[in-house]
N, C-alpha and C positions, 0 to 999 in steps of 0.2 A: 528570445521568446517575447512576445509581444504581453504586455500587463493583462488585456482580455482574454487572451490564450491561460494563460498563468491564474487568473480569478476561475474560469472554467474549470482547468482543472483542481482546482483545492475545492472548488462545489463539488465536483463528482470524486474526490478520492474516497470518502467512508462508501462509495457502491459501487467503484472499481477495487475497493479492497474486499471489501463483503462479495463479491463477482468472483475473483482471485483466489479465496480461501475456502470458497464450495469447490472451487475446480482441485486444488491442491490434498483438501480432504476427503475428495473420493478417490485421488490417486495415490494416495500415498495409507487411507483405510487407517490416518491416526485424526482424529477427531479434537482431543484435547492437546496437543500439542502447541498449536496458535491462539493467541489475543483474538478475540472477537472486533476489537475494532483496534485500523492501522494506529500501532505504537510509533510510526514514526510522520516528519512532517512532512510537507511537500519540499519545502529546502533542503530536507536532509534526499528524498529518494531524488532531485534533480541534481545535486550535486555530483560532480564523478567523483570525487577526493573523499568521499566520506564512508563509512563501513560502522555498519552496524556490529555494536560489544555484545557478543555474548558470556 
């Protein structure tokens, strides 16, 4: 991934996340279940080796 590519996207993650969580909370009709803004960072969702603790 190219460094420009990579600064793009960490500009646009909080309105691909806020994009993501309208779509998830009209399908799923739970509203308070999700963080309003992405809990995680762009390293952590690029990485494949990594998983989110619940």
């Amino acid at each position: 991934m190219t460094k420009t590519f990579y600064n793009y996207l960490n500009t646009k993650l909080d309105s691909i996340y806020s994009d993501s969580l309208g779509f998830v909370q009209i399908k799923t009709d739970k509203m308070d279940c999700f963080p309003l803004e992405c809990p995680y960072t762009l390293e952590q969702l690029l990485d494949i080796n990594w998983l989110p603790k619940f």
